[in-house]
LUMSEMI-679749 format. One line per 3 residues: their letters; for each residue y, z, x of C-alpha. Coordinates in Angstrom, 3 decimals. Layout:
BEGIN
A = Y Z X | ...
% end
This chain:
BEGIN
XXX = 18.218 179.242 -90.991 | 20.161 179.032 -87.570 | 18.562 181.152 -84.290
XXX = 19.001 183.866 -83.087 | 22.244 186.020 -84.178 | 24.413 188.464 -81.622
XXX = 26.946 190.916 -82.352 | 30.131 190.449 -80.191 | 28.907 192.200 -77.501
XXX = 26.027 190.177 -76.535 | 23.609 193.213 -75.935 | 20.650 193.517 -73.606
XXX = 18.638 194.051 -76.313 | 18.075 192.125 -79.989 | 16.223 193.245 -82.891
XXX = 16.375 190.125 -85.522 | 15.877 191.402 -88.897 | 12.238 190.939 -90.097
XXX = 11.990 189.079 -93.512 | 14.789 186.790 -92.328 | 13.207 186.595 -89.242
XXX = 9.359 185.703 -90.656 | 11.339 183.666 -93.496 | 12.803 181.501 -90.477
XXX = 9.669 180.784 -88.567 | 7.278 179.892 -91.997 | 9.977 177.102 -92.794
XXX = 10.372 175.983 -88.922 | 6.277 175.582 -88.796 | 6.045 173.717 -92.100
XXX = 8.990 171.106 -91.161 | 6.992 170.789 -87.687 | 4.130 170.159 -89.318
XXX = 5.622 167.083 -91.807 | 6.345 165.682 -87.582 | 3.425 166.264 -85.922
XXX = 0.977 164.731 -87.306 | -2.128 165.881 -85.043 | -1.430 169.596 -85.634
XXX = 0.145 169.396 -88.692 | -3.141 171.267 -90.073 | -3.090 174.102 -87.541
XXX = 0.961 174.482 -87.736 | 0.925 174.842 -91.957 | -2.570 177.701 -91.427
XXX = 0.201 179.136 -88.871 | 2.985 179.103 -91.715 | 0.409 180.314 -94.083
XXX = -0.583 183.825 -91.250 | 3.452 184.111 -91.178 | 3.908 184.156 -95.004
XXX = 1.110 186.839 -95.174 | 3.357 188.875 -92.456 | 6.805 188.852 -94.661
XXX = 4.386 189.098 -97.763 | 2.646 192.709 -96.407 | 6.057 193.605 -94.934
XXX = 7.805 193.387 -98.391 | 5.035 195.144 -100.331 | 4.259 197.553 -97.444
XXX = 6.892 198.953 -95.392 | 6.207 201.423 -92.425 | 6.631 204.479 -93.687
XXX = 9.849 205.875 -92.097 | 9.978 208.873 -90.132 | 12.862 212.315 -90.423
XXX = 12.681 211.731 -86.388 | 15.725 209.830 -85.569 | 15.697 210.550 -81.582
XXX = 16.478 207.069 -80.371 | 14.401 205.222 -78.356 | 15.332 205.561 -74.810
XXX = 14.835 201.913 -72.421 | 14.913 202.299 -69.399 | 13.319 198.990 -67.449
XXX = 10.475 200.849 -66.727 | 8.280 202.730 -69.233 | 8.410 200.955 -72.049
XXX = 8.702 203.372 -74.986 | 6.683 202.250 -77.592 | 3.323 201.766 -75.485
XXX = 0.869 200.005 -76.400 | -2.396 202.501 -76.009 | -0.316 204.904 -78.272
XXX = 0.308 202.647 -81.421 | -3.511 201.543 -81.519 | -4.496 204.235 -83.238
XXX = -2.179 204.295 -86.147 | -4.546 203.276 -89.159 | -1.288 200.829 -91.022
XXX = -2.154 197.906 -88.611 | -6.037 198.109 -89.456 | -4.968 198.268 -93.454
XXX = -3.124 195.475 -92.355 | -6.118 193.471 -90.928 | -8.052 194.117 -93.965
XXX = -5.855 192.432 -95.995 | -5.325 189.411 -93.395 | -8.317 188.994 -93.844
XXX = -8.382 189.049 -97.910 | -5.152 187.094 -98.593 | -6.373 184.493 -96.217
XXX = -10.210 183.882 -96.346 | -9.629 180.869 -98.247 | -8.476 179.180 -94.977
XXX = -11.297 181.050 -92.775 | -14.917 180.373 -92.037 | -16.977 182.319 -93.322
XXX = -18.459 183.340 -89.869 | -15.263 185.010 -88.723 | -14.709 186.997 -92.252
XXX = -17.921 188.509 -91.683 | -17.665 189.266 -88.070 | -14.580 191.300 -88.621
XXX = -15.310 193.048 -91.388 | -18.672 194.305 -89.607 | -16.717 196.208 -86.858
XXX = -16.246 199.759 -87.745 | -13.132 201.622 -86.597 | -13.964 202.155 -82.979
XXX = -14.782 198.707 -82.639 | -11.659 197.773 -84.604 | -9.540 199.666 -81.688
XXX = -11.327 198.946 -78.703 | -11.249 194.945 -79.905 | -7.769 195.238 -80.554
XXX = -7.124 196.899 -77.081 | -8.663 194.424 -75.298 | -6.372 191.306 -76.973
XXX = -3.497 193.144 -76.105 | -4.900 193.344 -72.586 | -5.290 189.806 -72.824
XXX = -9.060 189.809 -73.522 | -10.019 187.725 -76.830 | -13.713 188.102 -76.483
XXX = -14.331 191.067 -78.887 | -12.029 189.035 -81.689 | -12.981 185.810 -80.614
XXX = -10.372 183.558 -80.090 | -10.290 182.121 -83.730 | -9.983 186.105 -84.925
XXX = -7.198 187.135 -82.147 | -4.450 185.306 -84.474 | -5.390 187.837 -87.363
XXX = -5.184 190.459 -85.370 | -2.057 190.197 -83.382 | -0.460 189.422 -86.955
XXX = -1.750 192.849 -87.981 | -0.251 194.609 -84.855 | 2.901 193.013 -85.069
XXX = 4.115 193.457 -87.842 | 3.228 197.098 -87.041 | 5.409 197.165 -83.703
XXX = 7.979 194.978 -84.875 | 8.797 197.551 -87.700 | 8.148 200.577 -85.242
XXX = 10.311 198.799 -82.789 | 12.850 198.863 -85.368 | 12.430 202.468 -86.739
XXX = 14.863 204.591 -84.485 | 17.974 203.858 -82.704 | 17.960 202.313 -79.246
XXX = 19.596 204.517 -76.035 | 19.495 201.651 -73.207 | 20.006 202.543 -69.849
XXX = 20.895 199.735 -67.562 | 18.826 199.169 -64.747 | 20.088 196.878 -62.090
XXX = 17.160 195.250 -60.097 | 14.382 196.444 -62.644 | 11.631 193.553 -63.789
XXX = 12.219 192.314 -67.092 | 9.289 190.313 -67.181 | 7.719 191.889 -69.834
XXX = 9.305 193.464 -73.306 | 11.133 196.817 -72.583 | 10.621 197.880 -75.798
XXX = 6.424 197.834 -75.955 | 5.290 196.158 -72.904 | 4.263 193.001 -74.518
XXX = 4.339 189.531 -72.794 | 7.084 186.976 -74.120 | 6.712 184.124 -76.265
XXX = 9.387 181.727 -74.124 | 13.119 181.863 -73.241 | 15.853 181.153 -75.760
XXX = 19.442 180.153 -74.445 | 21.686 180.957 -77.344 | 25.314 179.537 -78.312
XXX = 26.608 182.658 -79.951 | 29.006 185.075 -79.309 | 28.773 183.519 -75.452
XXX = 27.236 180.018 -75.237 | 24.497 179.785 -72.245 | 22.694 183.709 -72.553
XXX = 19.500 183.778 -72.465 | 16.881 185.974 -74.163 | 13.087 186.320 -73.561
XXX = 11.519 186.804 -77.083 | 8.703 189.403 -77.467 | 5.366 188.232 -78.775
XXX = 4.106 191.497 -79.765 | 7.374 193.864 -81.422 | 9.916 190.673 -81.905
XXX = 12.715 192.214 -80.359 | 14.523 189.780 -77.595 | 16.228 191.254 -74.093
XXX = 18.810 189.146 -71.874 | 17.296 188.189 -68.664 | 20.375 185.697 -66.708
XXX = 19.050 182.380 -66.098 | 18.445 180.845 -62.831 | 15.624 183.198 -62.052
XXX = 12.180 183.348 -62.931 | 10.871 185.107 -65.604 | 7.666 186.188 -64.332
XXX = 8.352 186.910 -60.946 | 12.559 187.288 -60.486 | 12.273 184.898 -57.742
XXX = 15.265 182.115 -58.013 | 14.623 179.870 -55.309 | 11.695 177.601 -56.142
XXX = 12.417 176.875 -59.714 | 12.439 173.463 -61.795 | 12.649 172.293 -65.173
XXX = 10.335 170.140 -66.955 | 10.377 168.389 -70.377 | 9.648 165.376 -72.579
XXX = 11.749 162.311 -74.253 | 10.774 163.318 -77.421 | 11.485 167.151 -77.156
XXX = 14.544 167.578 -74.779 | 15.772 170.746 -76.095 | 12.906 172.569 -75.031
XXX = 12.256 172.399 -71.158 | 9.045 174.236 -68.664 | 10.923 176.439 -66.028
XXX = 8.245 176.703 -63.322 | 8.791 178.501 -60.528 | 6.846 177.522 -57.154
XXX = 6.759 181.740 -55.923 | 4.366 182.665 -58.597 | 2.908 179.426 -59.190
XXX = 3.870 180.261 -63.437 | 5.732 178.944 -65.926 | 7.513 179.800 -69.207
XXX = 9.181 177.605 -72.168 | 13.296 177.972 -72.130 | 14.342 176.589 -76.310
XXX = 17.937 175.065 -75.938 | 19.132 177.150 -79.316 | 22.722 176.144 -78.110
XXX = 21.766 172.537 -78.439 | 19.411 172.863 -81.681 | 19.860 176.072 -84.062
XXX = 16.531 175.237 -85.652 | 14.375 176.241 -82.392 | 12.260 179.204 -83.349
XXX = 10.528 180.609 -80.437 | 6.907 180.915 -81.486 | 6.951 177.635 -83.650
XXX = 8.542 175.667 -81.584 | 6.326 176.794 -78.706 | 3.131 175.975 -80.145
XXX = 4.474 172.929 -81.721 | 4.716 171.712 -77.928 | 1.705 171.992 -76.257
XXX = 2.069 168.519 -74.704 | 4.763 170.458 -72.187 | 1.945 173.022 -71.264
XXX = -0.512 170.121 -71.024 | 2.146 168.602 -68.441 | 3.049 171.761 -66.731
XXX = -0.599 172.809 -66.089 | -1.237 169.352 -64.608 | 1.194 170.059 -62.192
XXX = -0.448 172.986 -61.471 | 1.230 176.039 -63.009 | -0.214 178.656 -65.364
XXX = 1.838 179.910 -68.094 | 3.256 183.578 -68.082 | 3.845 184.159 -71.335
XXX = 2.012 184.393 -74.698 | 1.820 182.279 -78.201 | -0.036 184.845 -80.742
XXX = -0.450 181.881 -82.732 | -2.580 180.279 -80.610 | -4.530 182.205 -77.730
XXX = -6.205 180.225 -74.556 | -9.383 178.380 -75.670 | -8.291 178.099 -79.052
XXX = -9.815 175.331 -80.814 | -8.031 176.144 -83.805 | -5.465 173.595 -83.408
XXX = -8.168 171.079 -84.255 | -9.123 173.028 -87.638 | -9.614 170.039 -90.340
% end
């Protein structure tokens, strides 16, 4: 399955098709995993979380809703807020049965220290990951539960018609769409060879953001590029203003570059980039900061 795919009018705004979408990424992590042999472990428990994703989407679809008022973009508010989806109680059904389909693959420890939260404690845990806080899920449980909420915004995110009003000058450093921080940059070869799109970790919609300018901060003048022999097609754009840095896939180059597989598959770049002194501006909800999951046996 080939990257991302644009109708002819290469539009600010992309919203991939789920199952496809989920279908895409399991493969991509599994052949990863057959080439990288010291997270081969960590990439296939990452295929299994995604499976579980298309699985709960395909047996439980949002419920749709006679409200068809589009949802309007403007740069600035993002529409589908984060503090107002918490409380919808299909992303918690959805945790619960994370956690079932998959405690074959989970210690114990975590299992238990989940499913003792009540619903308050649910929320307020869940609120804090998305405020980038993992110590109320722990970082082992924060996978779990951004796999809950996303496939809850990515199917809200895809519930009502978009109105998008352009904004020249507005920050697109974050997803216009629900706020959420992106996974890393994809440069695309169709309909126009060279775009590039910033893919949302949190809803999975994508928004053009014109390259030669930082993601993080829109500054253009300190930037450079970074990569390794043995993964060329994906590069570190750090930018020397805000000291950050963010993954840019070469889809143009390679069609099999999926954003959040192909990230976390490459964790050598971050180990190189943060050597050099740069802290990375987006987010991998496969794999949160102190993870030691990528050593799980």
């Amino acid at each position: 399955m080939e990257g991302i795919a644009l109708p002819g009018d290469s539009p600010s705004i992309v919203r991939m098709e789920l199952s496809g979408l989920y279908a895409w990424r399991g493969e991509r992590l599994r052949a990863l995993a057959a080439a990288k042999g010291p997270m081969a472990d960590y990439l296939l428990f990452a295929a299994q979380v995604v499976d579980w994703q298309r699985a709960w989407l395909a047996g439980h679809p949002l419920p749709s809703s006679e409200a068809q008022t589009p949802l309007v973009v403007d740069w600035q508010s993002p529409p589908l807020a984060q503090a107002i989806g918490i409380r919808d109680g299909y992303w918690r059904a959805a945790l619960d049965d994370a956690l079932q389909s998959l405690a074959g693959g989970l210690p114990e420890r975590l299992v238990a220290r989940i499913a003792a939260l009540d619903g308050a404690g649910i929320e307020a845990a869940a609120l804090a990951l998305l405020a980038g806080d993992t110590s109320l899920t722990g970082t082992d449980g924060a996978p779990l539960f951004w796999a809950a909420l996303s496939v809850y915004w990515a199917q809200w995110a895809r519930s009502r018609p978009l109105n998008v009003r352009e904004m020249v000058g507005a920050a697109r450093d974050l997803c216009p769409l629900c706020g959420g921080a992106p996974v890393a940059g994809v440069v695309v070869a169709r309909p126009q060879d060279g775009l590039r799109y910033l893919h949302c970790s949190l809803c999975e919609s994508a928004w053009r953001l014109v390259r030669g300018q930082c993601s993080a901060c829109g500054a253009s003048g300190k930037l450079r590029y970074w990569s390794i022999e043995a993964e060329k097609n994906i590069q570190g754009e750090s930018c020397g203003d805000c000291a950050s840095y963010l993954k840019i896939l070469q889809q143009s180059s390679d069609p099999n570059l999926e954003p959040l597989a192909d990230d976390l598959a490459s964790l050598p770049l971050d180990a190189l980039l943060e050597e050099q002194g740069f802290a990375r501006s987006g987010l991998n909800p496969l794999l949160f900061p102190g993870d030691g999951g990528a050593n799980r046996a």
